[in-house]
N, C-alpha and C positions, 0 to 999 in steps of 0.2 A: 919301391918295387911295383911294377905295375900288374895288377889282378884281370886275370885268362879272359878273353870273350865267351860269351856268353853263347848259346851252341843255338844260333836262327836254322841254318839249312843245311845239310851236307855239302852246297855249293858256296856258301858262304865261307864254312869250313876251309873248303879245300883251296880255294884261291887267298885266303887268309887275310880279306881285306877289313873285317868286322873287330874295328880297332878298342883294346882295351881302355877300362878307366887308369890312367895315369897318375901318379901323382905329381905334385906340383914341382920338386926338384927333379923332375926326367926331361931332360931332351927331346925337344919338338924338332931339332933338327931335319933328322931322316923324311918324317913325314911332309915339312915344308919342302925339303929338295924334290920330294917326290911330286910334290903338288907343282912345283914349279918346270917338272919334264916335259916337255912342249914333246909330243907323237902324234903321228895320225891316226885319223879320228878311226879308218876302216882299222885299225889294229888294236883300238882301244881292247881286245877281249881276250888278244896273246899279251901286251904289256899288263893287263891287272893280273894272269895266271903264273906271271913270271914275277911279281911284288909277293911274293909271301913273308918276308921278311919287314915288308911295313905293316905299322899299324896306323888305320885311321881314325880320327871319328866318328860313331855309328853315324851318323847324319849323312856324312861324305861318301863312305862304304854306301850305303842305301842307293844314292844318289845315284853314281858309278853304275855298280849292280841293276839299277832299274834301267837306266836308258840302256844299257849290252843286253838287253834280257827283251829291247823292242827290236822287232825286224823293221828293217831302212831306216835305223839310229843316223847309220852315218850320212847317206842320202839328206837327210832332215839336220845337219848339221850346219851351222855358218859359214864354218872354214873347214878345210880341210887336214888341215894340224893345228892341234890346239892345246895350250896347257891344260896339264889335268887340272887347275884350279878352275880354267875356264869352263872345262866340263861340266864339272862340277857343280858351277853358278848355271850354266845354258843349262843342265839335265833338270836343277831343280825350279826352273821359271817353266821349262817344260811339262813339268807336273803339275803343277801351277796353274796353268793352260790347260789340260787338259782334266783337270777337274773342273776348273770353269765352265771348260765346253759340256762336260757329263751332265753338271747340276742344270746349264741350259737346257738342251738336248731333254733331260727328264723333265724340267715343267714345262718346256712347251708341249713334249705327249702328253702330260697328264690334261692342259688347258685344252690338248686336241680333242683327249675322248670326253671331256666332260660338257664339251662342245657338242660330240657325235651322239652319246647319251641321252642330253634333251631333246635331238632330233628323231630318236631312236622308242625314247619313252612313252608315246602316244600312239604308234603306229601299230599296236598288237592289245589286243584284251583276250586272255589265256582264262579258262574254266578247267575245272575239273569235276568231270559229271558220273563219273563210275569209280568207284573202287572195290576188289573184289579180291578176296585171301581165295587160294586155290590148293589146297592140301594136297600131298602125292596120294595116286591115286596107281597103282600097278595095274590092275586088272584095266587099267586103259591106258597103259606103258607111257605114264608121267609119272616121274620115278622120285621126284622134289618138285617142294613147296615153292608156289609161288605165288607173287603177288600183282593182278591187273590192274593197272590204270589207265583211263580213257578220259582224253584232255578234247579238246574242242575250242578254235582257234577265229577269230573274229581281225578281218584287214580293216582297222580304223584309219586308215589312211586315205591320202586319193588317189594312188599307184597303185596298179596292178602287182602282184608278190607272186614271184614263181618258186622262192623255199627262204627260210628265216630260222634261227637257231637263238639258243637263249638259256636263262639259268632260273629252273623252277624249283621254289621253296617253301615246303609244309609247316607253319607255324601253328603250336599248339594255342589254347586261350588265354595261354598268357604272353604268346609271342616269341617264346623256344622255340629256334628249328627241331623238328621231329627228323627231318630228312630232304634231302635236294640233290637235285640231278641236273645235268647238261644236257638238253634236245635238240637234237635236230631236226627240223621237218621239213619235207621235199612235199610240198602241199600248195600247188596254188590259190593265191586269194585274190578276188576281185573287190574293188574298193567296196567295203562295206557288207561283202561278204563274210557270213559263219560257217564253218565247216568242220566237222568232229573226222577224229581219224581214227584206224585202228586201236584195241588197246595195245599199251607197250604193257613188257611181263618182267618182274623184277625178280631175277631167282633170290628164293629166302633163304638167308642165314641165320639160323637162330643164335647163335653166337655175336651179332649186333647188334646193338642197342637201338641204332636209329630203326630197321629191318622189323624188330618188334615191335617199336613206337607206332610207325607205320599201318605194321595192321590190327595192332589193338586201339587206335585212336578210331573215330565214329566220322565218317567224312562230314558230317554237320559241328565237328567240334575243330575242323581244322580248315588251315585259311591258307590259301595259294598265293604266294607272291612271285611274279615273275618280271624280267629284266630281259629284254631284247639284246643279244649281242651284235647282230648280224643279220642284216636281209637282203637278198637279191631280187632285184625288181624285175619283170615282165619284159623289158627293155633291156637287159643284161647290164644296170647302174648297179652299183654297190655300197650298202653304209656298213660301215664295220668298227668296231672299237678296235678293232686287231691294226686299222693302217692299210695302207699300200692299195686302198681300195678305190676306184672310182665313186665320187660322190653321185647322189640325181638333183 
């Protein structure tokens, strides 16, 4: 007696193709006839709604199931009718494929930004020259606490910079983060130029931990590490870890 599948998806369910463990004296019949129905490939998704009465193996269900579940399956098909066996094998060399292409596709990004990174590394020296806790203060309608920071920004480069963005992070003396933020600054720099900008103002939450580390830590006992993500040059070039960007 062959024991129920096992319940993947309500779409799995309903077309009924998510084929039980069988045992060894049952009839593979039905399933081989069914493997061997030659239909076209654009209907492949009314013939498996209309097999509820097979069962397959989960392998082959899977298989099935995933190529109908891509738009322009049939487009991307060999032939235009084709056994469900053949599907079957073409769906699963397709996966195949298209994991190969993924695991490409991801190391060549990663070789690209760590590529961009080096280039990116040198071009910025970030300080932090103020920090300053701001208690509320009502009778001068600031109403929450907050906390000032004033950074100050050096173009080590030999490009002019018309705005650069980046990920700064407070490590305590042992080299915990205390806290880190995402900047952005619209700040021109000339090569070899330093220029400090307003303070930015962090509303305090007392309720976080990083937000109290912050201002009870001594700006002499903590250490600014920053990481350029993004600069746009004088000349409208672009370096970017994100892609799509014009190199200079």
């Amino acid at each position: 007696m062959g024991i129920g599948p096992a319940r993947w998806t309500t779409h799995l369910v309903r077309i009924g193709l998510l084929g039980a463990t069988v045992a060894a004296c049952s009839s593979r019949g039905p399933e081989r006839a069914f493997l061997a129905r030659r239909v076209p490939v654009a209907r492949l998704d009314s013939v498996l709604k209309a097999a509820d009465s097979v069962r397959l193996p989960l392998a082959a269900a899977r298989a099935l199931l995933g190529v109908t579940a891509e738009s322009g399956f049939a487009a991307r098909a060999p032939h235009d009718s084709m056994t469900l066996a053949e599907i079957v094998t073409w769906a699963r060399e397709e996966q195949a494929r298209k994991r190969q292409a993924d695991a490409a596709a991801s190391a060549a990004e990663r070789a690209r930004q760590d590529s961009v990174r080096k280039l990116l590394e040198p071009l910025l020296a970030v300080t932090i020259v103020k920090k300053t806790y701001l208690p509320k203060d009502p009778a001068s309608e600031q109403y929450e606490d907050y906390i000032s920071l004033a950074f100050a920004y050096e173009n080590k480069g030999t490009k002019p910079m018309r705005a650069f963005q980046g990920d700064a992070t407070f490590l305590d003396t042992f080299g915990d983060s205390i806290y880190s933020a995402h900047l952005k600054v619209d700040l021109a720099l000339a090569p070899g130029q330093s220029r400090r900008e307003p303070a930015r103002i962090v509303r305090f939450n007392p309720f976080r931990v990083a937000h109290q580390r912050l201002r009870d830590t001594p700006l002499n006992k903590m250490k600014l590490v920053w990481e350029t993500t993004d600069v746009v040059f004088a000349d409208g070039t672009r370096l970017s870890l994100a892609g799509d960007h014009e190199a200079p």
